[in-house]
N, C-alpha and C positions, 0 to 999 in steps of 0.2 A: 469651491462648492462644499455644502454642508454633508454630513454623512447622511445616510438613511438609516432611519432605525425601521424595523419590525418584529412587532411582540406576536407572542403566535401563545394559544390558551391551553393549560396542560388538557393533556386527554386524548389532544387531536389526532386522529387516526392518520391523515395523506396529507401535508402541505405543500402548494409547489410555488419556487421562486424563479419567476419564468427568463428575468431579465432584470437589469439592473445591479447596480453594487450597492454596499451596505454591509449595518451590519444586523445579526436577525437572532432574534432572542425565541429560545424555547423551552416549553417548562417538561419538567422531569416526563420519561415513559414517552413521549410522542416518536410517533413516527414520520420521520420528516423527509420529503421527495427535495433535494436541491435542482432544480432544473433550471440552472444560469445562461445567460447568455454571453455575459462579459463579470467582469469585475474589477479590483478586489474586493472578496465578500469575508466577514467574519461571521461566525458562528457560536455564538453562545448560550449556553445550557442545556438540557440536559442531562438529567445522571439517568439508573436504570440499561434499559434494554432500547434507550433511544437507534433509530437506523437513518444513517446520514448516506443518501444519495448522491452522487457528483454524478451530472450528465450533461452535455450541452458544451458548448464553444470551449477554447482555450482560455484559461482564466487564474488567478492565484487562489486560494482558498485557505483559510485559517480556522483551524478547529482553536475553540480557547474554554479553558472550564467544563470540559466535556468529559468524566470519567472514564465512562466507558461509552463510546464512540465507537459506531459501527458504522465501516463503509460499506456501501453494498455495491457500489461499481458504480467506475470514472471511466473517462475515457482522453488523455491527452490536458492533464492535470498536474499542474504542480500546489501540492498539498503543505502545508506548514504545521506540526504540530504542537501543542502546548496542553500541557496537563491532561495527556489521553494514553490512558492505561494498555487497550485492547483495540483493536480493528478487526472487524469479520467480513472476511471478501468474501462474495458469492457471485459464481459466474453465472454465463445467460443459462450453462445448463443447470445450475440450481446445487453444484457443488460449493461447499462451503469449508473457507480455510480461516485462521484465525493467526494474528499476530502479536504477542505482546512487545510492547515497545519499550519494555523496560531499560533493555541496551540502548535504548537509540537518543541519541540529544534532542533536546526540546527545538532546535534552530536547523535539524535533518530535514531534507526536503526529499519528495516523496513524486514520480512523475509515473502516471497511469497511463496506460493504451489498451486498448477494449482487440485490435487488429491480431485476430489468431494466424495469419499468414505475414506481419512484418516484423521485422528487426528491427530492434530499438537500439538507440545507439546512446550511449552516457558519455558526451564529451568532457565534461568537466569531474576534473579528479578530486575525490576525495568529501566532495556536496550533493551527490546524487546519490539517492535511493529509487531504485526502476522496480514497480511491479505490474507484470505481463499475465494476459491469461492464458488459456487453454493453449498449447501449440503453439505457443509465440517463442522466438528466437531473442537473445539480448546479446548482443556483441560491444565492448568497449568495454572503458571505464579502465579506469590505471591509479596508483596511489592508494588512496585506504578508502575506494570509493564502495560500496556497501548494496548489496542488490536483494531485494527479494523478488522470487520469482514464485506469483501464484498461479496454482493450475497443474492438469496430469499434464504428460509428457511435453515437458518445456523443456526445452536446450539450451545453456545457456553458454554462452562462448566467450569468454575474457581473453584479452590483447595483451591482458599484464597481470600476472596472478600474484607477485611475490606479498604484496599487502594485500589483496582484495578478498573478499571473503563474502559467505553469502548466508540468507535464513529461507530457507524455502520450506514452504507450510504445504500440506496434503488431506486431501480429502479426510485418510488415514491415521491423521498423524501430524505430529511438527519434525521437518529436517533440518536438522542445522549441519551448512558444509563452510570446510576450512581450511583454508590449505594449510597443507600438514608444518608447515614450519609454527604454524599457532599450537600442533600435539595432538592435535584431534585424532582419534581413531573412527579411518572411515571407509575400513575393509568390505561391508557389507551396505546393503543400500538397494532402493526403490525406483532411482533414477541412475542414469548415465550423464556426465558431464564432460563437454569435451572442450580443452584448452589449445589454441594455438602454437602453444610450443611442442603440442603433441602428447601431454599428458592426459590420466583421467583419473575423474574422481568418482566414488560411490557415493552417496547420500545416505546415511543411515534416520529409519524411523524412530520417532519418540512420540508417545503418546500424549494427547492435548487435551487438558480438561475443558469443559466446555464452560464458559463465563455465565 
């Protein structure tokens, strides 16, 4: 089978891609609804204040050429990024966190859940990036596997801390947590973490310029 292409015209205020894979071209400044039903879908261009939606079925999805790349909520996604500076989650209640991806490799994969009442689990060590909304629980994940957690009061539970480590963004602010064999100082903090081996950590705030 051949790909799909679709061109979409700069300016365009709502695009929606209801179904179907491909790959889908947009020009700078649009605001783009992704409402997929399968895929793999690619995403290209882009720059500006563009807002890249993921909503609908399980599916892969590749941002490529997208500077600043703003998600605005997925739900049960695994994400691929390339050449995408920033992301801005905003939850259904309309709080907005921000992440820069400058740490993250361009080959990090990125697995969304919208469910404020489930635990996610990260079986595989060391290639999952998990981010959760409001109230969601994250339990797993072992090796140098990497988790952001967006959203107020998220717990986030790891089964194996000695490499894992986390960036957890706030309405307030950016936290970045670590476990302390990396030096971080993380005596104060916004959130409570609690580890399986019975340890805890604090989150300390840092403030986020706005993109």
């Amino acid at each position: 089978m051949g790909k799909i292409m679709h061109d979409y015209k700069n300016g365009t205020d709502l695009n929606y891609i209801r179904k179907g894979g491909g790959t889908h071209r947009f020009g700078d400044g649009d605001d783009i609804i992704f409402v997929a039903t399968n895929g793999p879908h690619k995403i290209y261009g882009g720059a500006g204040n563009d807002l890249v939606v993921m909503e609908g079925a399980v599916a892969d999805y590749y941002l490529v050429r997208h500077p600043k790349a703003h998600l605005l909520w997925g739900g049960g996604k695994i994400i691929k990024f390339a050449d995408v500076e920033h992301l801005l989650f905003r939850t259904r209640t309309d709080a907005s966190y921000v992440i820069d991806l400058a740490d993250f490799q361009k080959e990090d994969m990125i697995r969304f859940t919208l469910n404020r009442t489930d635990v996610t689990v990260a079986d595989d060590a060391g290639e999952t990036i998990v981010a959760i909304n409001d109230g969601c629980s994250l339990k797993g994940g072992a090796g140098s596997d990497r988790f952001v957690a967006i959203g107020r009061n998220t717990r986030l539970i790891l089964d194996d801390i000695p490499e894992a480590y986390s960036i957890i963004n706030y309405e307030d602010g950016t936290t970045v947590l670590r476990h302390p064999a990396f030096g971080e100082d993380l005596a104060t903090g916004v959130e409570l973490f609690e580890f399986t081996d019975g340890s805890v950590l604090h989150a300390a705030g840092l403030p986020t310029d706005a993109i």
